[in-house]
N, C-alpha and C positions, 0 to 999 in steps of 0.2 A: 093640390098642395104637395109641397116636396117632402121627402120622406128624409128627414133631417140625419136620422142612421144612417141610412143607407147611399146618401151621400158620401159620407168620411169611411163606410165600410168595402163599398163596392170595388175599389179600387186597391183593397185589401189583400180581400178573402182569395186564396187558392193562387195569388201571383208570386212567382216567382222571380222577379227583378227584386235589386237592392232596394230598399228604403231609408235604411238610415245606416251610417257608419258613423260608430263612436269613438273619438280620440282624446284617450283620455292622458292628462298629462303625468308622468311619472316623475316623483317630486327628485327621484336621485337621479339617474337618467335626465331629466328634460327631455327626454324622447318622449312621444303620442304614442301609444299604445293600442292599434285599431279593432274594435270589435264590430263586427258587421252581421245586420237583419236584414232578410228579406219581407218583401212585403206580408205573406203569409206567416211567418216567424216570428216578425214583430204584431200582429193582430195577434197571435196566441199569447206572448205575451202581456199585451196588452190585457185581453181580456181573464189572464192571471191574475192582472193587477186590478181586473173590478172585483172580483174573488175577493182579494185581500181589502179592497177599501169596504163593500158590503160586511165583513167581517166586523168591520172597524165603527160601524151604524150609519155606513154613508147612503143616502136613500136622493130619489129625483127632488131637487131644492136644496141639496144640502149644498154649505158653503165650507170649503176647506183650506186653509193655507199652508201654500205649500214653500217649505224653510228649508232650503239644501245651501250647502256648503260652496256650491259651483254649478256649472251649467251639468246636469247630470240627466241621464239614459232613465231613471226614475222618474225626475220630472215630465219629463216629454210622454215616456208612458202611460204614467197618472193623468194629466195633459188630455190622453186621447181616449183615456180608459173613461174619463168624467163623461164623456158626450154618450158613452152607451149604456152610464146610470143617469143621464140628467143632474148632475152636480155641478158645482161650480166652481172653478178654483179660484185663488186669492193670491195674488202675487204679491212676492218680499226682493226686496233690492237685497242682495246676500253680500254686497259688497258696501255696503253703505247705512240700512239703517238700523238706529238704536234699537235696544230692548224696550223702550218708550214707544218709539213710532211701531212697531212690531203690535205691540201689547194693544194699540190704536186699533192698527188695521184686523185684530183680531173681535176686536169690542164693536166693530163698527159693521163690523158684516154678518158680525152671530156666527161665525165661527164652531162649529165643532166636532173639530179635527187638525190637529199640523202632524202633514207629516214632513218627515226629516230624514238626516240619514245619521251616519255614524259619525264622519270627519266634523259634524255640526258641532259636537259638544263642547268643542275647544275654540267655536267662534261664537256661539251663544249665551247667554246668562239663563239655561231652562234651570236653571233651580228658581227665580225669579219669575220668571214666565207662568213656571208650574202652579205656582204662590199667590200668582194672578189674575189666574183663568180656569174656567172648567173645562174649554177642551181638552180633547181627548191628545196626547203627545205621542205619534206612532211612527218610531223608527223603522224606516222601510228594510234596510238590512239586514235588521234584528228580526224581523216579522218574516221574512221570507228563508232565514237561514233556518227559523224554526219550527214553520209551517209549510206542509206542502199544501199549495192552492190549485185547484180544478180551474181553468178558464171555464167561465160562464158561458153559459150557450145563448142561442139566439132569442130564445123565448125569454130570457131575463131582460132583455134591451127594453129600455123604458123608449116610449112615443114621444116626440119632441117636434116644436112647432119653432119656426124660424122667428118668431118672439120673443122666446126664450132666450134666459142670458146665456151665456156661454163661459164669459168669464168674467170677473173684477180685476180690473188695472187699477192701485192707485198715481196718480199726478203727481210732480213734486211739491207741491204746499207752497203756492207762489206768495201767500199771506198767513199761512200758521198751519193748519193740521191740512195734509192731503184731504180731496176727494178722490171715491172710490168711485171709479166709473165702470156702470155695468154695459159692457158690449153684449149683443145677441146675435146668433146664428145667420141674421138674415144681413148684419153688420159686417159679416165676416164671408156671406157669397159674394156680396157687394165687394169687399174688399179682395176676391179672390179675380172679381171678372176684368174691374179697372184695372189691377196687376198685368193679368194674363192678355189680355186686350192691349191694352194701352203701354205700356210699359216693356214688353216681352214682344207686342206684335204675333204672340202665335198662332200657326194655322195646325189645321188636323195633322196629326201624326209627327210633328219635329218634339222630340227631347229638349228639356232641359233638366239641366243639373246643380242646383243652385247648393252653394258654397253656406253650410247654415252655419255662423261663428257667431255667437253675440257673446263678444268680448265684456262689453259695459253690461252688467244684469240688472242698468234698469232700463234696459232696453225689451220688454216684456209685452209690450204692443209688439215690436218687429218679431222677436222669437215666436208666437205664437198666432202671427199673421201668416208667414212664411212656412210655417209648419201642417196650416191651413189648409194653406194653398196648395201644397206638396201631395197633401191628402184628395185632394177634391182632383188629381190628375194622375194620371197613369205612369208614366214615366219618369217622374222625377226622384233623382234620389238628396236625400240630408246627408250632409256632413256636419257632426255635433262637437266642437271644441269642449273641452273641460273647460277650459279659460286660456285665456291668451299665454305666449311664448312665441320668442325668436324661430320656436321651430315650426312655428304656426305656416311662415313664408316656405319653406321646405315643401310641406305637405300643401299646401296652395300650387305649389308650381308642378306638383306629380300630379293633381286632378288635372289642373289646365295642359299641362304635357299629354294628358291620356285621353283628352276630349275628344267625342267620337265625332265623326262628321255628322252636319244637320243636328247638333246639342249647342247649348249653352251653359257656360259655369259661371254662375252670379255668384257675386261676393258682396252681402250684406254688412257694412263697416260705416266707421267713422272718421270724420278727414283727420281726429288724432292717430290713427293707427297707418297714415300716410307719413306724420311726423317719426313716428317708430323707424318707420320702412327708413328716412331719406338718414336718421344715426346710424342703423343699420351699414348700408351702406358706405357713409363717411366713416364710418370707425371701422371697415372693412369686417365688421361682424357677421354681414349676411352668410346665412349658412346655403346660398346657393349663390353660382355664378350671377351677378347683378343684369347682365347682357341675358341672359339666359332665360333670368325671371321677368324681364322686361318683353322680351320677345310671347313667350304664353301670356302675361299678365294682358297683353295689348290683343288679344285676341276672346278676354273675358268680360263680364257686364260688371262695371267697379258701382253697387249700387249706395249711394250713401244718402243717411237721415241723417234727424234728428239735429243737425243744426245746419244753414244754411252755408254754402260752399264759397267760398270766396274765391279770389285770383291769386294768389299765395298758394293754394291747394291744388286749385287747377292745374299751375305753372308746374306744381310739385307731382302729381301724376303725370301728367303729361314725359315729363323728364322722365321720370322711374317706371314709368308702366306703358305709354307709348298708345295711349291712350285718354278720354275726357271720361267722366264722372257720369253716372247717372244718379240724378236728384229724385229724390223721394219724399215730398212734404206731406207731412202732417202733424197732430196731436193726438195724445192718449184718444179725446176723446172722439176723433174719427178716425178711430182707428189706424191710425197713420196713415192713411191715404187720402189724400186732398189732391195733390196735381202732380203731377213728374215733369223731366225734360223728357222729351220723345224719341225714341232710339232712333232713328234718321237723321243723318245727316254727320253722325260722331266722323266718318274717313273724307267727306268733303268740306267742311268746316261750316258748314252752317251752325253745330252748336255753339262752338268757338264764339261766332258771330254773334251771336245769341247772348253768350255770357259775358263778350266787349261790350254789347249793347248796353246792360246794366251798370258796366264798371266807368261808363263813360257819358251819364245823365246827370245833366242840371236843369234846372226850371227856376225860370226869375233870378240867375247869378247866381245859385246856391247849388254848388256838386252834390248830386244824390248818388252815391256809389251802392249801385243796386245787386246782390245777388240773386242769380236764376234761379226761380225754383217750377220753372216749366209752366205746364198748363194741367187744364183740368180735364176729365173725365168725358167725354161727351155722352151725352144718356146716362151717366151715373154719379156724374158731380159735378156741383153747378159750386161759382167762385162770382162775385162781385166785390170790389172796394169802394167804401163806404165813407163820407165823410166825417159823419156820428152814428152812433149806433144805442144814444141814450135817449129814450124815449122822450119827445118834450123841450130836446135843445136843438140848437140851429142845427141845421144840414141833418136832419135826422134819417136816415136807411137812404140817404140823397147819393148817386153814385157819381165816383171822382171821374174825371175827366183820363182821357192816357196821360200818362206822367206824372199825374199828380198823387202827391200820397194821399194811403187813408187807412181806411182799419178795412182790414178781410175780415169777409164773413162766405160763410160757404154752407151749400143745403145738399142733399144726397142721402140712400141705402147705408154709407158709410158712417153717418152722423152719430153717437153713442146712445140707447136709450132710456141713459139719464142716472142719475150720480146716485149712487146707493145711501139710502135712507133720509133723504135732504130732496124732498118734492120741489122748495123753496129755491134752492141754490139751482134744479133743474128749471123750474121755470123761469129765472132769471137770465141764462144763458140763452133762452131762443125770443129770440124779435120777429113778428112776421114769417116764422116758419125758418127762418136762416140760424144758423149755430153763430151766436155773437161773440163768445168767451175764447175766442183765440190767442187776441192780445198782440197782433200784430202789423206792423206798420208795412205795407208795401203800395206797389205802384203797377202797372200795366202798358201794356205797349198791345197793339193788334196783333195777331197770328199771321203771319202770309198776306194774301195780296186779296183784298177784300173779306175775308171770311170774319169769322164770330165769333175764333176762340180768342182768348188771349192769352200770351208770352207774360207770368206772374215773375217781378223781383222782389224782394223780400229788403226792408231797410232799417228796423229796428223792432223793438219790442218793446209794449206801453207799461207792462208790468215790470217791478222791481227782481231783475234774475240774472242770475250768470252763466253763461254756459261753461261745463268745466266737463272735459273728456266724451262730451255729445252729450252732460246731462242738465237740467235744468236747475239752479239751487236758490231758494228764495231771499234775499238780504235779510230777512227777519228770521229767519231757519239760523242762517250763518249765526250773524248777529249773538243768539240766542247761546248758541252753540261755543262761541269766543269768549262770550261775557264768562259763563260759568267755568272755562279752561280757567281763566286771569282770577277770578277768582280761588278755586280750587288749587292750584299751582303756585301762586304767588301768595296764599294765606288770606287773602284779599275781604274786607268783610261786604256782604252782600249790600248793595247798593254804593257802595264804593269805587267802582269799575263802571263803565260803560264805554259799550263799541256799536260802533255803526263801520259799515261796510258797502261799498260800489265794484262793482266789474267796469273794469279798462281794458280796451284791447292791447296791451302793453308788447305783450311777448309774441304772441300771435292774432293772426286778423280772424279766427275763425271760437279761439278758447279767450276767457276772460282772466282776465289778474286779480286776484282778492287784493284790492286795497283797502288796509285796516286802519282807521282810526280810534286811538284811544284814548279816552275821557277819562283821568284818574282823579278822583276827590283832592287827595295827599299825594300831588303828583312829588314834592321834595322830597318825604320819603321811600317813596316806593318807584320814581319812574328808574333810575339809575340800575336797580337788578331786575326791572323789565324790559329795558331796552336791549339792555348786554344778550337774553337768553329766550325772548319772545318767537321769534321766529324758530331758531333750532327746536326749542321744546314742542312747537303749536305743531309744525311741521310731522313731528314723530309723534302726536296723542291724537289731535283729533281729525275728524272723517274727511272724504276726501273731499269733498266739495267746501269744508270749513278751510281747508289748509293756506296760510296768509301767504302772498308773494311779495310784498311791501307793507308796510304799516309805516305810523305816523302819530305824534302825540295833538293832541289840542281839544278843543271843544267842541261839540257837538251841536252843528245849527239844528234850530227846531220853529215847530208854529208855536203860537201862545197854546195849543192844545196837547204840545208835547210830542209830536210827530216833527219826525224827522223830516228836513229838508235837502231832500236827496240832491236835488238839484245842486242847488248851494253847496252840498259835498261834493258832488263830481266835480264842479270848476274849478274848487280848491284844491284836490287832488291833478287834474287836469294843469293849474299853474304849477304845482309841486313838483310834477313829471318833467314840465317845461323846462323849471330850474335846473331839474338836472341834468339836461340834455338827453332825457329817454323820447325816443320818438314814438307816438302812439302808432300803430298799425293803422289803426282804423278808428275814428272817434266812434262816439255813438251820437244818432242825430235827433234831434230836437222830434218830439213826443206831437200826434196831429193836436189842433189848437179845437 
């Protein structure tokens, strides 16, 4: 049995190669400010910071959440320090959610401990938090400016079984409150070999150098896979963004400028931050030669999740970076890894081919404009698509034909071991040993020339969601979040107001448009100074995934049960966009029957 420590340590202790460089951004400057650990450096530090968490009553089981301000050298530390007390972390979207969904994921996991930092205080409500919980609130800055901590030795390293969780992710709340998904150690070898295997292609002794930016922070499956990963190998070093900045592409083109021969520098991103790059340049903003950055950029792994790639993005790399994408499919709860594009073939166009092949399917008259999102894992992750996947209805775990859509389901090491404190919600998600709660519609095509894998396109999603900056955000989250804006802001009395909400591919083929419809009681008196000021206002109050790109007055179809009929909104929305000559990027397509 594998010695779970000594895993994530070996590649630690006594090495003197980098591990991580942190760039941290200077709010007056806009300069990165680079601080750099070696591997042996950062373990001492690390094991500082199990010093400070034991202090703190964190023991093997304990569940902690961790609430910083930004991507931070704290995090990542606490992060690696947990595996050598047996703790667990508990991840917060730090850019998105409420003191509500906060106060959630702290009640739900038994929480006790957040730790934080200092720049928190002015993006937090802990006087409310304080107010409403017994953990423990432990300001990492304030705790280490005041205490000096001993790193713990090796005798203190608790024993851990590849069972064990590792860490809580929650999902975005496709229907009301997130699930918290407990990943474990053996979730996250699994996820380190398909990477390194499959994805990477590496053999004994080649370097890589992988680019670690997670710009969107809820992107906490990718940050903490890739950090993993880095750990479980020798050579690799982190680079840790505070958060994103213009000057982000600067220090991207010095790594990839400095790549040593037989390395790789992987750049884990989102196709919005491709949108960034192409203003950049049109507004002649780039703070490096565009020819320049194209040139190293085309010789880097552009690795992108978290929403499916389309041809618009493609087109858009391709142009600025002189290069194709590497896809990375999955969900919170496996860990993000389900299948990739395969690095072969990016300089002779078989991927290219690969991704026309998608953008250029119909079956029975009807264009199914398919995104790639590769294939799966062989030996570590199996993918089939399914016609139903509800126990008892027609076509039940029945597999679609090539071409034909259906719902993925997928089995594997990588699969999560199941939703924190909710048996029920976990044994709902598996069918037959397969993870069923994906929620997504795609299609297949064979691998190659007789073989077994298959070439996965991606063509919609069954659940009510939008994607907005790579994140997922539920219409009933939105929704929720709108109604109380219009009321709170326009005096509104409660039940007075109603909004329902759909994602359009309006503006782009890859992010969604919040189109808002609104349902006012007293629409004579009140719609006249909501129309005028609804947008500007909504825009600068609420979160980002609420923020409206259009809205629209009228009524709200429903069933006689009081549910929404999303359907019947999109088509109306869908004529509404018609009327005004907006041309949609990409529809969205009809749900499997």
């Amino acid at each position: 049995m594998e010695n779970v420590t000594t895993a994530y340590t070996a590649n630690l202790v006594g090495k003197s190669s980098i591990f991580v460089n942190y760039l941290e951004l200077n709010p007056s400057s806009k300069e990165y400010v680079r601080t750099s650990y070696s591997r042996a450096s950062f373990f001492t530090l690390v094991c500082r910071y199990a010093a400070m968490m034991k202090a703190q009553g964190i023991v093997k089981g304990s569940r902690a959440v961790h609430l910083f301000s930004c991507n931070t050298l704290h995090d990542l530390a606490l992060r690696t320090a947990s595996v050598l007390l047996g703790s667990v972390p508990v991840t917060v979207n730090w850019g998105a959610d409420t003191t509500e969904r906060i106060l959630y994921k702290i009640s739900k996991t038994g929480a006790s401990v957040i730790f934080t930092d200092g720049a928190s205080a002015d993006k937090f409500e802990f006087s409310k938090i304080k107010l409403s919980t017994t953990a423990v609130i432990c300001n990492v800055d304030e705790v280490f400016e005041a205490g000096n901590f001993e790193p713990i030795q090796e005798s203190e390293f608790v024993s851990l079984e590849g069972s064990d969780v590792r860490i809580i992710i929650f999902t975005s709340g496709t229907t009301g409150d997130p699930k918290g998904v407990e990943l474990s150690y053996d979730n996250y070898k699994c996820n380190a070999k398909s990477f390194t295997a499959f994805l990477l292609e590496e053999v004994g002794g080649v370097n890589k150098i992988p680019i670690f930016n997670v710009v969107n922070p809820m992107h906490h499956t990718n940050s903490t896979s890739m950090t993993d990963w880095a750990l479980r190998t020798s050579t690799s070093t982190l680079n840790l963004f505070s958060q994103y900045s213009t000057k982000y592409w600067k220090c991207v083109n010095e790594v990839a400028e400095g790549r040593a021969e037989n390395s790789e520098v992987i750049m884990p991103l989102v196709s919005r931050h491709f949108d960034f790059l192409r203003d950049l340049v049109s507004g002649g903003k780039l703070p490096v030669e565009p020819a320049v950055l194209e040139e190293n950029l085309s010789k880097c792994i552009l690795l992108l999740g978290s929403a499916p790639v389309g041809p618009t993005t493609v087109q858009t790399i391709q142009g600025l970076c002189g290069t194709l994408p590497t896809v990375r499919f999955g969900s919170t709860e496996t860990c993000l890894q389900v299948m990739g594009t395969p690095k072969p073939g990016v300089a002779n166009g078989e991927r290219l081919a690969a991704f026309k092949r998608g953008w250029e399917h119909s079956r029975n008259g009807q264009d199914l404009c398919g995104y790639y999102i590769g294939r799966p894992h062989d030996g570590l992750t199996e993918v089939i698509i399914v016609k139903n996947c509800e126990k008892g209805k027609d076509g039940y775990m029945v597999e679609c034909e090539a071409g034909e859509p259906g719902l993925l389901v997928v089995k594997g090491g990588n699969v999560m071991k199941g939703y924190v404190s909710d048996p029920a919600a976990t044994a709902k998600a598996f069918e037959e040993g397969w993870y069923v709660n994906l929620g997504d519609v795609c299609f297949y095509f064979p691998a190659g020339e007789g073989g077994s894998s298959k070439d996965v396109y991606w063509l919609s999603r069954e659940s009510n969601l939008m994607i907005r900056g790579g994140t997922n955000y539920s219409y009933e989250q939105v929704n929720a979040e709108l109604t109380s804006f219009l009321e709170k802001e326009y005096h509104l009395e409660k039940g007075k107001v109603e909004v329902a909400v759909v994602g359009l591919k309006i503006d782009s083929e890859h992010e969604d448009s919040c189109c808002v419809t609104i349902s006012l009681f007293d629409e004579d008196a009140d719609r006249e100074r909501v129309e005028a000021t609804f947008l500007d206002r909504a825009k600068a109050s609420v979160s980002k995934g609420a923020k409206p790109t259009h809205f629209m007055f009228g009524q709200i179809p429903k069933t006689f049960k009081g549910s929404i009929l999303t359907k019947d909104l999109v088509k109306r929305w869908e004529a509404e966009v018609e009327k005004k000559g907006v041309k949609q990027t990409r529809k969205k397509k009809p749900r499997v029957k």
